[in-house]
C-alpha positions in Angstrom: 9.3 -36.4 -32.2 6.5 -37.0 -30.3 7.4 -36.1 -26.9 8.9 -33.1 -28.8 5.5 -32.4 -29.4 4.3 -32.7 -25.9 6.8 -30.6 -24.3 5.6 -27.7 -26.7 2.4 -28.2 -26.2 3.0 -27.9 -22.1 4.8 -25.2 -22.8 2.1 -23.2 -24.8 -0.6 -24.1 -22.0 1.7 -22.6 -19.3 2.1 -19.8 -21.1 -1.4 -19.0 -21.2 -1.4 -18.7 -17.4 -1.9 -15.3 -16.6 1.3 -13.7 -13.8 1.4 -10.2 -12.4 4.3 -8.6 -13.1 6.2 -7.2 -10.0 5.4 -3.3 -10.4 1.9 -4.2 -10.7 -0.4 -2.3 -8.7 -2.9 -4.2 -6.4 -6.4 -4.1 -4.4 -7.6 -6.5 -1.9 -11.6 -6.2 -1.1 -13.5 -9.4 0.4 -15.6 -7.7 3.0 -18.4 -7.4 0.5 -19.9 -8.3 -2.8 -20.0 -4.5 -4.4 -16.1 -4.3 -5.4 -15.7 -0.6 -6.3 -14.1 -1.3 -9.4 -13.1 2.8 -9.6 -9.7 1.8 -7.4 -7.2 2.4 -9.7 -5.1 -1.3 -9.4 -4.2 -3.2 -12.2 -5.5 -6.1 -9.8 -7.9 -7.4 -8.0 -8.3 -9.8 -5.3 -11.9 -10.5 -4.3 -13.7 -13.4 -2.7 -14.9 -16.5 -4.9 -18.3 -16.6 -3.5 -19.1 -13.3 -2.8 -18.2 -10.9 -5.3 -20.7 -9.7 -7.9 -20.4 -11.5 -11.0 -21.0 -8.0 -12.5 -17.9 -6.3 -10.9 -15.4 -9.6 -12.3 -17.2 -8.5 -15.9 -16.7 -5.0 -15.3 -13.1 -5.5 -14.3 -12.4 -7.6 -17.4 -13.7 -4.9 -19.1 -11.4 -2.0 -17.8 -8.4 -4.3 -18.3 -7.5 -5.3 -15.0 -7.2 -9.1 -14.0 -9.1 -10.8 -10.8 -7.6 -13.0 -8.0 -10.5 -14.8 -6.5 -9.8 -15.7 -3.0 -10.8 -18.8 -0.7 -10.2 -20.9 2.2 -7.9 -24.3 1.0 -7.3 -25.0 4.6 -10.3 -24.2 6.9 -13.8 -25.0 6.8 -16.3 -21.9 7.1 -19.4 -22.3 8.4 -21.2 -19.3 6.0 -19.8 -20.8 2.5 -22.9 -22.2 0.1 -20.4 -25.2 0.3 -20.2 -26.2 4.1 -22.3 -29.3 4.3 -19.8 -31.3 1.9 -17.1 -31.3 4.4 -17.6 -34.3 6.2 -17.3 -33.9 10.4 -14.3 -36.5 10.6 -12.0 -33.9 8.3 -12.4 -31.0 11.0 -9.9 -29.5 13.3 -9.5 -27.1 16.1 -10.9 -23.5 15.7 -9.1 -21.0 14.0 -7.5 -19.0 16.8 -9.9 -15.3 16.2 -11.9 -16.8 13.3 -15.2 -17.5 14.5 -17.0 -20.0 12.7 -13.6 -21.6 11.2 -11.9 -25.0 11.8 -8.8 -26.4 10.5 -9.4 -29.1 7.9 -7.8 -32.4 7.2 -5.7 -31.2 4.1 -4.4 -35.4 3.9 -8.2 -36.2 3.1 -9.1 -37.0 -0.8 -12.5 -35.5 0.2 -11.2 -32.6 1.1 -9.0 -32.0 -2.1 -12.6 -33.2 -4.3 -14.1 -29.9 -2.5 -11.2 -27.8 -2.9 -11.4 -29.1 -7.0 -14.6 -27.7 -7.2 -13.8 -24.9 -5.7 -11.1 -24.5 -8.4 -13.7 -25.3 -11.0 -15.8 -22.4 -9.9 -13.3 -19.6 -10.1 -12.7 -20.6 -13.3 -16.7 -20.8 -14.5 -16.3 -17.3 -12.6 -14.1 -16.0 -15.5 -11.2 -15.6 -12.4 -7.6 -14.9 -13.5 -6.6 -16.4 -10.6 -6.6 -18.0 -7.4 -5.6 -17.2 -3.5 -6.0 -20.2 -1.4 -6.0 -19.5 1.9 -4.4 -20.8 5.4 -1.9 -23.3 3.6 0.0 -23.5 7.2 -2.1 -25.0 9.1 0.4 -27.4 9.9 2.6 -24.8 12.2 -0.7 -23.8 13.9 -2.4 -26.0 16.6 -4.9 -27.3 13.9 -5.7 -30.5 16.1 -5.3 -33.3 13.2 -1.3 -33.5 13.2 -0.5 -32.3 10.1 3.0 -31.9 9.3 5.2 -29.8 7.3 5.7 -32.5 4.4 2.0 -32.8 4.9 1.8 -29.0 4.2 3.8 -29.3 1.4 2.3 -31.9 -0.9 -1.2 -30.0 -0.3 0.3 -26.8 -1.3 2.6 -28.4 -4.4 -0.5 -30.5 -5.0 -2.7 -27.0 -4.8 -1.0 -25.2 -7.2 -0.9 -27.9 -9.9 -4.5 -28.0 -9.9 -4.2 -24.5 -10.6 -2.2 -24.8 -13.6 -4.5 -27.6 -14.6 -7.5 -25.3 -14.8 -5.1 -22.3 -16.7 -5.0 -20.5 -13.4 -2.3 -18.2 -11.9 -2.1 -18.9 -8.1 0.1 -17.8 -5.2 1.6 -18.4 -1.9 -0.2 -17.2 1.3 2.4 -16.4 3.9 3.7 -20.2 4.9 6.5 -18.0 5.3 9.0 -21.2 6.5 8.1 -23.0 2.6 8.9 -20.4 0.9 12.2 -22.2 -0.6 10.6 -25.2 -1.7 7.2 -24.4 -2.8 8.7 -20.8 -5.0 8.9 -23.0 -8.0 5.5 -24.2 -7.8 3.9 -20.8 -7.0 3.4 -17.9 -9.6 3.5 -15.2 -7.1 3.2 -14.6 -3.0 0.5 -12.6 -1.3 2.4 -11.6 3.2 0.1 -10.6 6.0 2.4 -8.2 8.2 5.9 -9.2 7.5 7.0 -5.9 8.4 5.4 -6.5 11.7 6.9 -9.7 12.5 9.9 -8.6 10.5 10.2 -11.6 8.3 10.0 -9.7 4.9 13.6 -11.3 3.9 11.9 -14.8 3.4 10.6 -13.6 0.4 14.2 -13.7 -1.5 13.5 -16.3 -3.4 10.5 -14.7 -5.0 12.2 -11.6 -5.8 15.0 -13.7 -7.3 12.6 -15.9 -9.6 11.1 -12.0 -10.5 7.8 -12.7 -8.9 5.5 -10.2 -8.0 5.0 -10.3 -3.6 1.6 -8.4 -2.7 1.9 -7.2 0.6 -0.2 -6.2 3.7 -0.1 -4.4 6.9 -2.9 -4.0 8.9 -4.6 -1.1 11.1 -6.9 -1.2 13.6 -9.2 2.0 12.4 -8.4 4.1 9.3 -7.5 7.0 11.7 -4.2 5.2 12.0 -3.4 4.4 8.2 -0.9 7.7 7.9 1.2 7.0 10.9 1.6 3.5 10.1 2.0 3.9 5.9 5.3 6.2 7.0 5.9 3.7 9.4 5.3 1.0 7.0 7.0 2.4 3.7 10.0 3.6 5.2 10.6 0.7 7.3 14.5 -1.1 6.8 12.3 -4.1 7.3 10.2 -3.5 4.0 12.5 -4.6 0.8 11.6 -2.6 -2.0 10.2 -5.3 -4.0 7.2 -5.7 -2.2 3.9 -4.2 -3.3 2.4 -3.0 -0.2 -1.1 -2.1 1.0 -2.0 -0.6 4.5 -5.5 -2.1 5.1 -8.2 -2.5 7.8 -8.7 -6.0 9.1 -12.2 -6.5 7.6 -10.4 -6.1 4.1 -13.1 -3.0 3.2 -12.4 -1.1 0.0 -10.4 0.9 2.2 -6.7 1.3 1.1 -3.5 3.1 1.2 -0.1 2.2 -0.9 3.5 3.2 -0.4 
């Protein structure tokens, strides 16, 4: 009887967690504070520290649901948080991220940071959570990490999560993607289209989980030419909720 009990209560805290469903409409905007909550999305994603705590009320407010994103792999030198990662748990640079290093994901000190960063998107009202750089081990992060090193930070990541009643997804780690789908309540691809590796995203499509999708543009003077190329891509399966964005992640947007 009792462990009846626990099971159903497990069950009724799961489903609590909040999961966008796979025809939900998106919008990704971490270049600054002022979200323009007028996008018509069913969802945002917008940075943990930065955005206004007046557009995640507004939001909530209008319906839609907020993905707070943040680094679980690098150290940035601009967060409010910086001077709690200790020297010893930094690696190389982030190869065209100035100001970013690759962190020692094995580290305990590490996770306790990441915790609290998990403690404030939740004190932040977010829905949930987009950890980001969680493949740093196939990258020349300079601490050899490894792939079962990756995954025991990610499986580990998105229990803590669940722990705090917080959807979270998979960012790219495009080779995991079999053994971490379980753990994971939706994706979020940089380029796959691109580097035509949209396919790896089977599983998710198979466990009905909603992929949020991206493909960049250098200037928005280019965002026609490469939504056609984009949307009508063979190498775009039609599961995927795509954006065409600019690389600064502006409010700037276009959808297929």
């Amino acid at each position: 009887m009792y462990c009846w009990t626990a099971v159903l209560v497990i069950a009724v805290a799961q489903g609590a967690i909040w999961k966008p469903g796979v025809h939900d409409t998106w919008q990704w905007e971490l270049s600054s504070g002022h979200i323009d909550t007028s996008v018509n999305a069913h969802v945002f994603d917008i940075d943990l520290f930065d955005a206004d705590q007046s557009a995640i009320s507004k939001l909530h407010s209008m319906g839609r649901k907020v993905i707070c994103y943040f680094s679980a792999g690098s150290y940035e030198n601009w967060r409010p948080d910086k001077d709690d990662f200790p020297s010893d748990v930094l690696g190389n640079n982030l190869e065209h991220w100035a100001g970013e290093k690759w962190l020692d994901i094995r580290d305990d000190r590490v996770k306790v940071i990441m915790q609290r960063r998990l403690d404030r998107a939740v004190s932040r009202g977010c829905d949930g959570v987009e950890p980001d750089n969680v493949d740093g081990y196939s990258n020349h992060n300079g601490l050899g990490l490894t792939a079962a090193d990756q995954l025991t930070y990610n499986k580990w990541l998105a229990r803590e999560a669940h722990a705090r009643s917080l959807s979270v997804g998979l960012k790219n780690d495009v080779d995991q993607i079999p053994s971490l789908v379980s753990f994971f309540d939706w994706a979020l691809n940089e380029e796959c289209v691109q580097y035509n590796e949209c396919n790896k995203y089977q599983p998710f499509f198979d466990a009905g989980k909603a992929v949020f999708h991206v493909e960049y543009v250098d200037n928005h003077s280019q965002g026609s030419h490469k939504r056609s190329q984009v949307c009508h891509s063979s190498h775009r399966p039609h599961q995927l909720l795509t954006l065409i964005k600019d690389w600064d992640l502006t409010k700037w947007r276009l959808t297929c």
